[in-house]
N, CA, C and O atoms as a MOPAC input file, in Angstrom:
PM7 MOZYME 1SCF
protein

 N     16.37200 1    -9.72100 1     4.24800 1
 C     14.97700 1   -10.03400 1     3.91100 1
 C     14.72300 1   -11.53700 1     3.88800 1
 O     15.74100 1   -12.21900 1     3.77400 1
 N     13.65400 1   -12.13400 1     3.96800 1
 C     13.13000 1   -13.18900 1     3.77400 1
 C     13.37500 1   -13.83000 1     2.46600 1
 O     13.21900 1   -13.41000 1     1.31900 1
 N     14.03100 1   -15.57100 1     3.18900 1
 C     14.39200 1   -16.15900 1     1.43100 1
 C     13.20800 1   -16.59100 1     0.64700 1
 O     13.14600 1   -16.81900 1    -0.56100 1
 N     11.75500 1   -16.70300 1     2.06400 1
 C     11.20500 1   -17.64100 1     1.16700 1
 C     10.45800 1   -16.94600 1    -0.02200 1
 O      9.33400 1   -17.37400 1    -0.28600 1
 N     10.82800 1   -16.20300 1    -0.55900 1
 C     10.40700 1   -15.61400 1    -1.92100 1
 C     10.95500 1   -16.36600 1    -2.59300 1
 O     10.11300 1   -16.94700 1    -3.27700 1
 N     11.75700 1   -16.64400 1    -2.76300 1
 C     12.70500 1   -17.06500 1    -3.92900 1
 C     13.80200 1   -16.08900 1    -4.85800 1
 O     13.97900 1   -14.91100 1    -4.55000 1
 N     14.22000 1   -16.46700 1    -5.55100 1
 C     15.53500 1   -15.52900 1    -5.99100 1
 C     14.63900 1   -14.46000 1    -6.47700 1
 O     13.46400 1   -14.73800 1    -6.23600 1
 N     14.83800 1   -13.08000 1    -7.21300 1
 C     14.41300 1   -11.93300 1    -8.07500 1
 C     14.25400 1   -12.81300 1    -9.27400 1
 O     14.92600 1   -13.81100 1    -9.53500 1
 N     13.02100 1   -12.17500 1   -10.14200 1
 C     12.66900 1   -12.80600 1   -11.17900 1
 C     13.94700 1   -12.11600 1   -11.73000 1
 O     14.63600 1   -11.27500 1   -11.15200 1
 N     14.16300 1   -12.77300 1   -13.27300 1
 C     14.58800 1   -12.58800 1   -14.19500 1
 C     14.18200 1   -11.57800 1   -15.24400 1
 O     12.96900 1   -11.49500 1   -15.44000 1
 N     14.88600 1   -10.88400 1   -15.87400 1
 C     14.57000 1    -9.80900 1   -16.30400 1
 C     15.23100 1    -8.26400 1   -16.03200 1
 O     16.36400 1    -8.11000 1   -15.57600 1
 N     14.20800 1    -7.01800 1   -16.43700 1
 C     14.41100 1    -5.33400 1   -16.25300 1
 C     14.50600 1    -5.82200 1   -14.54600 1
 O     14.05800 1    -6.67800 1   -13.78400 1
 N     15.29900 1    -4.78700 1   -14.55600 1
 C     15.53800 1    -4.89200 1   -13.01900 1
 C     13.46900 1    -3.46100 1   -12.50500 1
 O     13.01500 1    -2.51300 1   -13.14600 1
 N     13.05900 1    -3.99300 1   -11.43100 1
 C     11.76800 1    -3.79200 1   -11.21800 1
 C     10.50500 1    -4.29100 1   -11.65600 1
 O      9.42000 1    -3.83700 1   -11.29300 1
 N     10.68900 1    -5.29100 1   -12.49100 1
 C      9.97000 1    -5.70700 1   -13.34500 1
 C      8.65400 1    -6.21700 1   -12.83800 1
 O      7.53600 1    -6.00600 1   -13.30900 1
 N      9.07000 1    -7.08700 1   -11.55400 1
 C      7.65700 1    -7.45600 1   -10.36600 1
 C      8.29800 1    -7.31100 1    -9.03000 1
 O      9.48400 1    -7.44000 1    -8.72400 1
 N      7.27300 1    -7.01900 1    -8.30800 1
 C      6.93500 1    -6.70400 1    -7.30300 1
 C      7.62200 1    -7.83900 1    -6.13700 1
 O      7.31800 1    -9.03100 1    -6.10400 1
 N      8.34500 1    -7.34600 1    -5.45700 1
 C      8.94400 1    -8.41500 1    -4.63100 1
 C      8.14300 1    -8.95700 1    -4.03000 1
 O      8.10200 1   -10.13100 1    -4.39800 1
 N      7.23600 1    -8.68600 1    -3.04300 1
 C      6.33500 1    -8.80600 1    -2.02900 1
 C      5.38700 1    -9.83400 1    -2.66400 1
 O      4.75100 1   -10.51900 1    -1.86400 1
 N      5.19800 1   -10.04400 1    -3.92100 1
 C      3.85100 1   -10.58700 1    -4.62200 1
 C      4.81800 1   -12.15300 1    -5.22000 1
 O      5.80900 1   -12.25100 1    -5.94400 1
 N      3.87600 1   -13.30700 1    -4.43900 1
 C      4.26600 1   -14.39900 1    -5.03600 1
 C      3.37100 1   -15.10600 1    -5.85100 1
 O      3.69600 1   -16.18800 1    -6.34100 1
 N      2.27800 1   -14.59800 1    -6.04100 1
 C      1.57300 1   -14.96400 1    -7.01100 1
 C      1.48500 1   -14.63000 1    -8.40600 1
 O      0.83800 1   -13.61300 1    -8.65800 1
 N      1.96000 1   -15.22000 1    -9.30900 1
 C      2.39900 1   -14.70800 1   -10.24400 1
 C      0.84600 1   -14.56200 1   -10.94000 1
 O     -0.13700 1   -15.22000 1   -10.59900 1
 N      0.88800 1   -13.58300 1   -11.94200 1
 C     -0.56400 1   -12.80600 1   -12.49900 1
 C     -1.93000 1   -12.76300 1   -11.90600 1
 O     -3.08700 1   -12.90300 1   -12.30000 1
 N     -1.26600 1   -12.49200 1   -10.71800 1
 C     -2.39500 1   -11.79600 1    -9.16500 1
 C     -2.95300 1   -10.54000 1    -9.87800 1
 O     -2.10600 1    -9.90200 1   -10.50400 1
 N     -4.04600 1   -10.13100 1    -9.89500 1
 C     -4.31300 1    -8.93300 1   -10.24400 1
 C     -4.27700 1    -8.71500 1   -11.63700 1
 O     -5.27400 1    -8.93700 1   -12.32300 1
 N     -3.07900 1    -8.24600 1   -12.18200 1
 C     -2.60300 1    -8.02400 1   -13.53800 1
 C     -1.23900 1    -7.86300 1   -13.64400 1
 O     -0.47200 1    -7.31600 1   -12.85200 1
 N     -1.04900 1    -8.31000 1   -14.53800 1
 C      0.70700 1    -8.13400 1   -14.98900 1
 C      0.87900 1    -6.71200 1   -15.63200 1
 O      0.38200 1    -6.00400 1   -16.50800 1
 N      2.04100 1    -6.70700 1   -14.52600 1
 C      2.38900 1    -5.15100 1   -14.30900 1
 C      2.68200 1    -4.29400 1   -15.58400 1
 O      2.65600 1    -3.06900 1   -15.47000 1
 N      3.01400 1    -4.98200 1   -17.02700 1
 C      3.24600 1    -4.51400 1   -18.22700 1
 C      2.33500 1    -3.82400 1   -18.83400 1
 O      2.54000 1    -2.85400 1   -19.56300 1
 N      1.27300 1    -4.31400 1   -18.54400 1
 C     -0.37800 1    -4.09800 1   -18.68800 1
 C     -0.60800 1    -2.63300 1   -18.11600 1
 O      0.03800 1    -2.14100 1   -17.19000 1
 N     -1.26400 1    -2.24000 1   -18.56600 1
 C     -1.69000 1    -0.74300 1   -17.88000 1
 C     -3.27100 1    -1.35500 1   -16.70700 1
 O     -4.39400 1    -1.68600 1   -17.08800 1
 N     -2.77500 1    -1.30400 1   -15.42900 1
 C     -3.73700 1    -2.09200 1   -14.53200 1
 C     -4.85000 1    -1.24900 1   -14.57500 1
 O     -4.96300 1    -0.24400 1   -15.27800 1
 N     -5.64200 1    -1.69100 1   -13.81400 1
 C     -6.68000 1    -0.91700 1   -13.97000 1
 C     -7.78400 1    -0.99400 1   -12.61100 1
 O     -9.01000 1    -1.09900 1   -12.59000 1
 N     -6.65400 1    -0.88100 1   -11.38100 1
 C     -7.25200 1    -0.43600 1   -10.59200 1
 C     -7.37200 1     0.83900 1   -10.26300 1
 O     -6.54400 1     1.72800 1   -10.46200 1
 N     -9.16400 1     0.98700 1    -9.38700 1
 C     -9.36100 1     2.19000 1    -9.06500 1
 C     -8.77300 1     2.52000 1    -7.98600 1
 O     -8.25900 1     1.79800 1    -7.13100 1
 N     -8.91700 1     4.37400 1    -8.08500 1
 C     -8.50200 1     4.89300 1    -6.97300 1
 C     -9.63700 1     4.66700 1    -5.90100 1
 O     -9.59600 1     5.30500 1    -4.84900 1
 N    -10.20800 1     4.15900 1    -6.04300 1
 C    -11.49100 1     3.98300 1    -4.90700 1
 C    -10.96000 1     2.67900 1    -4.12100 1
 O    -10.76900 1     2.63000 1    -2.90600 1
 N    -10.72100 1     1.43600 1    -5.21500 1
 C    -10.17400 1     0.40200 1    -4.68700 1
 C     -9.71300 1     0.35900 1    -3.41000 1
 O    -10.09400 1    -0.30600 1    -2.44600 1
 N     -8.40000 1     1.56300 1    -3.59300 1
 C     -7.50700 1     1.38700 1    -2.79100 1
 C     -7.61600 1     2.36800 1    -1.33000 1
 O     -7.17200 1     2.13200 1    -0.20600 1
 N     -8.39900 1     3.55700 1    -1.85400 1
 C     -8.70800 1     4.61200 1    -0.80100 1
 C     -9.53100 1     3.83300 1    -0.03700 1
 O     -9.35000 1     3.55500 1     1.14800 1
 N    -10.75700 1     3.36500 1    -0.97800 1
 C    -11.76600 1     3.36900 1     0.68800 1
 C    -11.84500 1     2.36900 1     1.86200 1
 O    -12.69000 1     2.31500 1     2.75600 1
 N    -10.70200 1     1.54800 1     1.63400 1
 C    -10.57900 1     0.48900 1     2.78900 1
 C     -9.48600 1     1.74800 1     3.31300 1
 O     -9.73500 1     2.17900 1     4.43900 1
 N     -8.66100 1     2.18000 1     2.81100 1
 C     -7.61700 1     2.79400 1     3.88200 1
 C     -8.40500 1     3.97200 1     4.79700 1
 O     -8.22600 1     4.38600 1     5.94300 1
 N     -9.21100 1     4.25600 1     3.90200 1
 C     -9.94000 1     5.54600 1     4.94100 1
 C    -10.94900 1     4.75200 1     5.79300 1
 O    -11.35700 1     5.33200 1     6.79800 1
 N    -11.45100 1     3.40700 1     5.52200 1
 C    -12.13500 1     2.91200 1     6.29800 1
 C    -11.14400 1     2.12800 1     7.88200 1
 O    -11.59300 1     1.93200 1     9.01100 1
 N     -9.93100 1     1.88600 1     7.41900 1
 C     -9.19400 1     1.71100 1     8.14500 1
 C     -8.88200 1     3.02100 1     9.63700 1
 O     -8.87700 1     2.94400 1    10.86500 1
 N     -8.68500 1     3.99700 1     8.72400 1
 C     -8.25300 1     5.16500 1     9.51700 1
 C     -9.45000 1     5.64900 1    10.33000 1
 O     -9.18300 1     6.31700 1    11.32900 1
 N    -10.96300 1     5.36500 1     9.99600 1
 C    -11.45100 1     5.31200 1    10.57300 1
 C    -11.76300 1     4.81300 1    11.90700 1
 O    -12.15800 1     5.44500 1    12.88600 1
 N    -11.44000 1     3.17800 1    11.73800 1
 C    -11.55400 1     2.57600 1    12.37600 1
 C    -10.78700 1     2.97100 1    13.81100 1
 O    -11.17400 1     2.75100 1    14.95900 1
 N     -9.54800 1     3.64200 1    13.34200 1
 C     -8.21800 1     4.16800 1    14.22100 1
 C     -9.17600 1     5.31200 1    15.12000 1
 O     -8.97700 1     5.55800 1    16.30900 1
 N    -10.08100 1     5.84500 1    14.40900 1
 C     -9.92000 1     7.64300 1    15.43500 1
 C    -10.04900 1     7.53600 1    16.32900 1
 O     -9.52400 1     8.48800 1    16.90800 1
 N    -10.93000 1     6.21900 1    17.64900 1
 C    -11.44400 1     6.31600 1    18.49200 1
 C    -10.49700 1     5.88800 1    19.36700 1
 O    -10.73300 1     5.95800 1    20.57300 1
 N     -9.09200 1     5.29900 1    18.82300 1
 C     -7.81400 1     4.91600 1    20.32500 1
 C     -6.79100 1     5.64700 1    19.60800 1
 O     -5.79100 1     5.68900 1    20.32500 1
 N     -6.58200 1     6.30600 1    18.38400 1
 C     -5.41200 1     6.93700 1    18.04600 1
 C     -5.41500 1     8.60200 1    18.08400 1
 O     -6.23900 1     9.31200 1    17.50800 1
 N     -4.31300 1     9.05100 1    18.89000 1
 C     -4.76900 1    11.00600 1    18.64100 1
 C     -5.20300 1    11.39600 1    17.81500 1
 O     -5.05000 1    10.88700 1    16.70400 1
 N     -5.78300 1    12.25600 1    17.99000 1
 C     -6.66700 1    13.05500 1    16.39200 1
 C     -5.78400 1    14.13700 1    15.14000 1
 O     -6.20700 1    14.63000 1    14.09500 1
 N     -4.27500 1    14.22200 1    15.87200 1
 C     -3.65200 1    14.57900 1    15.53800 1
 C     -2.59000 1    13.93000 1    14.46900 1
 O     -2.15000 1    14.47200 1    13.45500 1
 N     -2.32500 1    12.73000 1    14.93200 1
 C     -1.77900 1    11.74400 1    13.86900 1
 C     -2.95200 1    11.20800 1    13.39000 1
 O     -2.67900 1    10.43100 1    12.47500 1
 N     -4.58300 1    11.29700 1    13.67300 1
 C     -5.42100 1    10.53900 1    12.10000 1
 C     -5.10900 1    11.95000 1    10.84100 1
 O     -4.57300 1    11.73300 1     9.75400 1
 N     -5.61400 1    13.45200 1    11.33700 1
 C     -5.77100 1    14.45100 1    10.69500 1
 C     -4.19500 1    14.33800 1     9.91900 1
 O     -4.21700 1    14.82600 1     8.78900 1
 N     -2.94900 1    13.81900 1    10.31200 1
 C     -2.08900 1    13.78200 1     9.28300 1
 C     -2.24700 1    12.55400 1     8.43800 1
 O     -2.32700 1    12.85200 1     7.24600 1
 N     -2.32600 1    11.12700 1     8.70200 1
 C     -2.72300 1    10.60500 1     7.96000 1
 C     -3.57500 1    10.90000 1     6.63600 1
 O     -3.20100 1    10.89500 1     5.46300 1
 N     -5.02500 1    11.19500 1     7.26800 1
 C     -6.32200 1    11.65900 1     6.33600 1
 C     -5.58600 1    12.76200 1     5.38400 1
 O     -5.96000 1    12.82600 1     4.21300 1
 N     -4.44500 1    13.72600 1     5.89000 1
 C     -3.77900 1    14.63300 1     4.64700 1
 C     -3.11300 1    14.23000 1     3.68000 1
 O     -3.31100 1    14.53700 1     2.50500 1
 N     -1.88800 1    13.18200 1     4.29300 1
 C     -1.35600 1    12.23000 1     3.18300 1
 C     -2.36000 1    11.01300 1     2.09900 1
 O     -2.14400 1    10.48600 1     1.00800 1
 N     -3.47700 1    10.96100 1     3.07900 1
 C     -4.38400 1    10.01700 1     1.98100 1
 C     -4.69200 1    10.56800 1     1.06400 1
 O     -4.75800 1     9.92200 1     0.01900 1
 N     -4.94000 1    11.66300 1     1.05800 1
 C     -5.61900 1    12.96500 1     0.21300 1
 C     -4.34200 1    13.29900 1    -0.65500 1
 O     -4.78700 1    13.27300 1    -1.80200 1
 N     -3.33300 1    13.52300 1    -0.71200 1
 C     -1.96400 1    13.24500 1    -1.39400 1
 C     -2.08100 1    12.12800 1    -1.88000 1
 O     -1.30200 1    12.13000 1    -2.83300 1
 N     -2.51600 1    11.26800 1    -1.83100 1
 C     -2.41700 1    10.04500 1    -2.11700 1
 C     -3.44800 1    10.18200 1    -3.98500 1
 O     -3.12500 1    10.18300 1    -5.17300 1
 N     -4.67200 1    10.27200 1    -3.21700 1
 C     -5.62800 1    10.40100 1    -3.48700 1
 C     -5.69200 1    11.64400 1    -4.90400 1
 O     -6.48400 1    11.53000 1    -5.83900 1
 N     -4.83300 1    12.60500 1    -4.78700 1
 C     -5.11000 1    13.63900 1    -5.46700 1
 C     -4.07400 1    13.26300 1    -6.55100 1
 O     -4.30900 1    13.60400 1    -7.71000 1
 N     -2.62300 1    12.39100 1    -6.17200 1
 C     -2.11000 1    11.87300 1    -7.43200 1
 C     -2.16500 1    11.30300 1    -8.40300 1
 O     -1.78800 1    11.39500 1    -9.57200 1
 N     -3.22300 1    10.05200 1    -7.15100 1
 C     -3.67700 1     9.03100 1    -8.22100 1
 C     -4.86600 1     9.66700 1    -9.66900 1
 O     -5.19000 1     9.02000 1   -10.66500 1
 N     -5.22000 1    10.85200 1    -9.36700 1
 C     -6.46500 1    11.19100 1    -9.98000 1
 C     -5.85400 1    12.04300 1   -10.82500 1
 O     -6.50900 1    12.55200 1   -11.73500 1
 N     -4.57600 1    12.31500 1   -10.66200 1
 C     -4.03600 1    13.46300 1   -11.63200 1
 C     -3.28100 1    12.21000 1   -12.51000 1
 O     -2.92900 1    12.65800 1   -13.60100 1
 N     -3.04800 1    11.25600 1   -12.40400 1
 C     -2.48100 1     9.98800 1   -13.14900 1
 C     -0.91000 1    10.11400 1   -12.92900 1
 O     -0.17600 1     9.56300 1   -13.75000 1
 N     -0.39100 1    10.77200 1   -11.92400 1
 C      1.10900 1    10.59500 1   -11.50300 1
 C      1.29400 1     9.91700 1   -10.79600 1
 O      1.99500 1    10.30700 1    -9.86200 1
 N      0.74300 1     8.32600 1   -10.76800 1
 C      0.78300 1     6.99400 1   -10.34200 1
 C      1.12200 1     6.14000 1   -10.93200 1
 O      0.12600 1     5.65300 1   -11.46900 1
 N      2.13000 1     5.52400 1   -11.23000 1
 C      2.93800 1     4.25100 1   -12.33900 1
 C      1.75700 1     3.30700 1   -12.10000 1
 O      0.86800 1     3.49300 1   -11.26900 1
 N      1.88600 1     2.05600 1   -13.11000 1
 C      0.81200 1     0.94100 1   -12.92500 1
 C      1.71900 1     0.19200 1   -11.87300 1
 O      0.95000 1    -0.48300 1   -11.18800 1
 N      3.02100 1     0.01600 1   -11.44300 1
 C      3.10000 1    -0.71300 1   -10.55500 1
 C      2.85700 1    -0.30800 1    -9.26800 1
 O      2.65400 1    -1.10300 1    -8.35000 1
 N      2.86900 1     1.16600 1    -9.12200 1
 C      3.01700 1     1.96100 1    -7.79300 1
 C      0.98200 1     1.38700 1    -7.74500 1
 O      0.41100 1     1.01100 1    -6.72100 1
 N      0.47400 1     1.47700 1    -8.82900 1
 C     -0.68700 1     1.37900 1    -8.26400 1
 C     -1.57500 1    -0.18100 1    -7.68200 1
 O     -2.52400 1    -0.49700 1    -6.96400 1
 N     -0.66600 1    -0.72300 1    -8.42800 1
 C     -0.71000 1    -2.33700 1    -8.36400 1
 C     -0.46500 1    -2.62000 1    -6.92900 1
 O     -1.23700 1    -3.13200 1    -6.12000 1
 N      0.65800 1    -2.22700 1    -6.77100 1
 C      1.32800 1    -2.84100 1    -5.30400 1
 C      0.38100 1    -1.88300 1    -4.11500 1
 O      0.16200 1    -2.41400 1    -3.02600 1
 N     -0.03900 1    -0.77500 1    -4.32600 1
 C     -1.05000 1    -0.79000 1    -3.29500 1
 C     -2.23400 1    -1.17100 1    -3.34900 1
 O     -2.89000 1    -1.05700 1    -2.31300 1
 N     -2.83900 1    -1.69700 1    -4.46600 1
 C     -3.68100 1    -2.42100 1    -4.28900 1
 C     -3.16100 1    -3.54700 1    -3.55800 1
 O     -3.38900 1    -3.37300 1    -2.36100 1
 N     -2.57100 1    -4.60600 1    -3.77200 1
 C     -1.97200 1    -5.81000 1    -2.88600 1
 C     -1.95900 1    -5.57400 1    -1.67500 1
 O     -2.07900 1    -6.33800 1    -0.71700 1
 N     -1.71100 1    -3.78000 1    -1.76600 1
 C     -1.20000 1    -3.68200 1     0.01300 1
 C     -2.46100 1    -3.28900 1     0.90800 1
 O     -2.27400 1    -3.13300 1     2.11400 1
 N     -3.59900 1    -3.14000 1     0.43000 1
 C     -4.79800 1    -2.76700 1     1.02600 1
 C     -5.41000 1    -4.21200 1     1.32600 1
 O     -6.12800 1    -4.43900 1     2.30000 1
 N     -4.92900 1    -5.44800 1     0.08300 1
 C     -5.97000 1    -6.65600 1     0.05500 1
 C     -5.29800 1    -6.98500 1     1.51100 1
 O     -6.03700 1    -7.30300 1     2.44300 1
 N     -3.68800 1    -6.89100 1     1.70800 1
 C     -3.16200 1    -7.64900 1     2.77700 1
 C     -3.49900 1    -7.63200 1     4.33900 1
 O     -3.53200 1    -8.49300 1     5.21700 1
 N     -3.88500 1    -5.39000 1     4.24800 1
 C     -4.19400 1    -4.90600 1     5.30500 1
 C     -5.69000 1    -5.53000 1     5.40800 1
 O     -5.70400 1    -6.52700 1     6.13000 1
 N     -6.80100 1    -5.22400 1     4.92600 1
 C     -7.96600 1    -6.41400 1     5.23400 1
 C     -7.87600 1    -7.36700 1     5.93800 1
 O     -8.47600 1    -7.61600 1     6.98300 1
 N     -6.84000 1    -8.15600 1     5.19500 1
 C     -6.89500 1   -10.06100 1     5.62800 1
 C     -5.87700 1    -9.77200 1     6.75600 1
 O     -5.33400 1   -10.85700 1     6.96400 1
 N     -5.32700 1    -8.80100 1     7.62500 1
 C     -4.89800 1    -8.36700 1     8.82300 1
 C     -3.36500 1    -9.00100 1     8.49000 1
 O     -2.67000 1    -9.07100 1     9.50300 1
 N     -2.78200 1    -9.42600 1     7.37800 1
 C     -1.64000 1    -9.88000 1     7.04100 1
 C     -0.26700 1    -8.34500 1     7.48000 1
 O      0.17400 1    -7.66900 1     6.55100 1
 N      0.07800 1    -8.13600 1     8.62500 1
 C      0.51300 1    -7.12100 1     8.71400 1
 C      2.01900 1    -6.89000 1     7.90200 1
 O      2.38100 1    -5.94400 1     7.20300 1
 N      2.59900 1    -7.90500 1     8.21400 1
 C      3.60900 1    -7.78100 1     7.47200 1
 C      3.93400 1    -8.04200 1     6.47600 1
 O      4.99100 1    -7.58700 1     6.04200 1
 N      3.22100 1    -8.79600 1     5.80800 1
 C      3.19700 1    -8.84300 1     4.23900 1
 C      2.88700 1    -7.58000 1     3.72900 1
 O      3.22400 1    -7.27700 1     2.58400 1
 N      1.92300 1    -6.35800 1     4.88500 1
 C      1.52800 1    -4.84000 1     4.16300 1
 C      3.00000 1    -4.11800 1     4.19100 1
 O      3.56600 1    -3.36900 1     3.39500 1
 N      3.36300 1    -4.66100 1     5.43200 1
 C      4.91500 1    -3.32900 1     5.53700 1
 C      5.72900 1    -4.18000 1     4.44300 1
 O      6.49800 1    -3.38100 1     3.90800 1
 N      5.90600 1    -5.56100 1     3.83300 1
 C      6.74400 1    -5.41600 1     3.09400 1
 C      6.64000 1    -5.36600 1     2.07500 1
 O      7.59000 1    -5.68200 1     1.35900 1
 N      5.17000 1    -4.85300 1     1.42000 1
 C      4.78900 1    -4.44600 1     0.16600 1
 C      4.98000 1    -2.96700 1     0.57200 1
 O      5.41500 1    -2.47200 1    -0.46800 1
 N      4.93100 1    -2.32900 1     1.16500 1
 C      5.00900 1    -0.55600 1     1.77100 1
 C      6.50100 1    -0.74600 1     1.57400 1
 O      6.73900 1     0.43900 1     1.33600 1
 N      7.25500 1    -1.11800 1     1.52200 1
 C      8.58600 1    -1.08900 1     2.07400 1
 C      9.68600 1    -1.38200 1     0.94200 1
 O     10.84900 1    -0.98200 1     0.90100 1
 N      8.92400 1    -2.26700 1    -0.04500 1
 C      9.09200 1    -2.47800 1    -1.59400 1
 C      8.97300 1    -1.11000 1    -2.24400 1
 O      9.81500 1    -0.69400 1    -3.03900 1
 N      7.75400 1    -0.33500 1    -1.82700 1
 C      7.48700 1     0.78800 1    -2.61000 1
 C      8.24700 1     1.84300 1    -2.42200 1
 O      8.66300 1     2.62300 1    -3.27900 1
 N      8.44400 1     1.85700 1    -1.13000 1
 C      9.82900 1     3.08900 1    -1.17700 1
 C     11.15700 1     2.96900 1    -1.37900 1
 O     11.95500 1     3.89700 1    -1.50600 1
 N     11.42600 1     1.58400 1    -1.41400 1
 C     12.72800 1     1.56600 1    -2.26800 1
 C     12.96600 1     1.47000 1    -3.47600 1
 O     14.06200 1     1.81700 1    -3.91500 1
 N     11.64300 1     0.80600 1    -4.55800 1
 C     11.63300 1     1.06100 1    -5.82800 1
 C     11.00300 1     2.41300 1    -6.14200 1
 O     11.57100 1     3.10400 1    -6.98800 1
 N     10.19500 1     2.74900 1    -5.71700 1
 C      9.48200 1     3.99900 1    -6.51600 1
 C      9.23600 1     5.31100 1    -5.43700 1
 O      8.16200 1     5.87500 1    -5.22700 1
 N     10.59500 1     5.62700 1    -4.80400 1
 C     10.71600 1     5.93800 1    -3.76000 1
 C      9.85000 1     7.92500 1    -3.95800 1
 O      9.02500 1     8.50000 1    -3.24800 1
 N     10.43700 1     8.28200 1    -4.98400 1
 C     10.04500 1     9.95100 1    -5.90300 1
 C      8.70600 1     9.94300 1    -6.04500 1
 O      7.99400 1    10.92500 1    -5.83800 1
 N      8.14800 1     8.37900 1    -6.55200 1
 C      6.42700 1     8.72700 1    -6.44900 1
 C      5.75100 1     8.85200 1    -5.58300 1
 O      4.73600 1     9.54500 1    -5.52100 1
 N      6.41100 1     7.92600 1    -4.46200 1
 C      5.45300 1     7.39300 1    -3.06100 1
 C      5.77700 1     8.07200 1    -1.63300 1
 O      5.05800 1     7.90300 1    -0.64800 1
 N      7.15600 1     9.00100 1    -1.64300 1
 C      7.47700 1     9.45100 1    -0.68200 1
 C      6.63100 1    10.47300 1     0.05400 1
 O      6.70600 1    10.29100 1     1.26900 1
 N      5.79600 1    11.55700 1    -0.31000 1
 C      5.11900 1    12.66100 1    -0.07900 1
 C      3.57300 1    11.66800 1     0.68500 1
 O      2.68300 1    12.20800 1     1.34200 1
 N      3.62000 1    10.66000 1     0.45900 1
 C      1.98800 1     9.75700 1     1.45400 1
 C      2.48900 1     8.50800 1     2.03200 1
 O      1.96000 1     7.83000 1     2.91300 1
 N      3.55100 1     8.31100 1     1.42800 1
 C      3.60100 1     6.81000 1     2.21900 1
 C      3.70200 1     6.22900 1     3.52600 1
 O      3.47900 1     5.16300 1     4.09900 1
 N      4.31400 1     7.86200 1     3.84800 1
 C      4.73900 1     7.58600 1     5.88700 1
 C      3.41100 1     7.53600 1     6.29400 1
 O      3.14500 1     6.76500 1     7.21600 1
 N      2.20600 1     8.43600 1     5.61700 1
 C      0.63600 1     7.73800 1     6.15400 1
 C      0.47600 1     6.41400 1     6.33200 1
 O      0.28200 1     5.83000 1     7.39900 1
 N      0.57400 1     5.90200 1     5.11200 1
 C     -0.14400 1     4.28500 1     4.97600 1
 C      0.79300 1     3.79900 1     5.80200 1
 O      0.28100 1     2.81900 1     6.34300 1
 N      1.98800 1     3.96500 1     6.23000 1
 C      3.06700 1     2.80000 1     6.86400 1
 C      1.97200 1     3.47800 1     8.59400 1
 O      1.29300 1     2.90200 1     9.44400 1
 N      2.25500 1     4.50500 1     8.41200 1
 C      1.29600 1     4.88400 1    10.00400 1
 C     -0.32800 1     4.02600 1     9.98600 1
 O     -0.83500 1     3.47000 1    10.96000 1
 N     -0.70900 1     4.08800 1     9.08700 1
 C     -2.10200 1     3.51200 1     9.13500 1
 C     -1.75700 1     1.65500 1     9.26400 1
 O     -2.42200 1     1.03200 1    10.09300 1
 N     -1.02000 1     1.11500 1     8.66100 1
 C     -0.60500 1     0.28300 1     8.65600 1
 C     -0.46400 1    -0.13600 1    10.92700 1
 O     -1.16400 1    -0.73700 1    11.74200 1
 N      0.70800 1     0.56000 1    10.96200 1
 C      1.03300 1     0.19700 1    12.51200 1
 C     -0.04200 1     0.24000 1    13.52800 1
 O     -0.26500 1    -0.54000 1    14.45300 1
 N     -0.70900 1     1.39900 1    13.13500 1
 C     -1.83000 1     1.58100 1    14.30300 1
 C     -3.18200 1     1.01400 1    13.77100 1
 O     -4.03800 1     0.98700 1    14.65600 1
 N     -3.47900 1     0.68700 1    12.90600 1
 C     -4.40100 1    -0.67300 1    12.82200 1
 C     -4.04400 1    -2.16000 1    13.05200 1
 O     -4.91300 1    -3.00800 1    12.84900 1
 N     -2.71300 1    -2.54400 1    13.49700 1
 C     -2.33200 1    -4.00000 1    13.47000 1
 C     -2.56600 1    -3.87000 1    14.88600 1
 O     -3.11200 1    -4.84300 1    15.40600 1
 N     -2.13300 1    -2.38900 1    16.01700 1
 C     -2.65400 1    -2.09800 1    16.99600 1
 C     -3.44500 1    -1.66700 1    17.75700 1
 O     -3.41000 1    -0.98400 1    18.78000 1
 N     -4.44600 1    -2.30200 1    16.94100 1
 C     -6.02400 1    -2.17900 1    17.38600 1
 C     -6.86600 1    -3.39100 1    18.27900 1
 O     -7.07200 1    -4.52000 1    17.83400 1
 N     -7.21200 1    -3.01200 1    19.34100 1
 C     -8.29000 1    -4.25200 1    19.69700 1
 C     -9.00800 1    -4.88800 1    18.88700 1
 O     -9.99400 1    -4.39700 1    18.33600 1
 N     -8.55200 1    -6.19200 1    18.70000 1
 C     -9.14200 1    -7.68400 1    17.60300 1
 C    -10.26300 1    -7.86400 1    18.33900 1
 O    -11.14600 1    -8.55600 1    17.83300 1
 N    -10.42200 1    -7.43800 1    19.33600 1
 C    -12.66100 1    -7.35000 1    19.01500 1
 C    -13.15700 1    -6.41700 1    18.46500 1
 O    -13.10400 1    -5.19900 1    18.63100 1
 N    -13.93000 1    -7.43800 1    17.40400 1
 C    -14.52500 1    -6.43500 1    16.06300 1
 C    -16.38200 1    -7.25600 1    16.07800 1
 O    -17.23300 1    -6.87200 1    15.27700 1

């Protein structure tokens, strides 16, 4: 991985978010955050949108299922505050077209919180690839 993070903070091992160098971006993860599930859905579904018209309809319709997994956890509250934190970060990144700063906040999440995020995440890492491979005329 990349050094220029700097060493692992100090501390519980998970404590922050590798991917995030801004320290009390958002909220500190101890904190019960308090982002919405809207936050984070409706750029990704606006994303996947964006996808239907060059990507098969077959990989959006799985995507759009895992979002909805996504979507149906966060609302049942079987979402940690960091699992929810770090996709917030990972939606701000996908916006600002920062692609790989998204896969290595996506990529953080399945190796720390791999039991929460496994059942949607291969979506967002798919939504992720095929929006960085999208025609940049917008």
């Amino acid at each position: 991985p990349p050094r220029a993070l700097g060493p692992p903070p100090q501390g519980s091992v998970g404590a922050a978010p590798r991917a995030e160098g801004r320290p009390g971006a958002a909220c500190p993860e101890r904190e019960e955050c308090s982002v919405s599930a809207d936050t984070v859905l409706a750029p990704l579904r606006a994303a996947l949108d964006a996808c239907r018209a060059t990507v098969q309809k077959q990989v959006c319709n799985d995507i759009g299922r895992r979002l909805t997994v996504l979507e149906d956890a966060w609302a049942q509250g079987k979402l940690s505050a960091p699992v929810r934190k770090r996709m917030s970060l990972l939606v701000q990144e996908l916006q600002q077209q920062h692609w790989d700063a998204a896969d290595e906040i996506h990529r953080s999440l399945m190796v720390d919180h791999v039991n929460e995020v496994s059942q949607w995440m291969v979506g967002v890492k798919r939504l992720i690839a095929e929006t960085r491979d999208l025609p940049t005329a917008e």
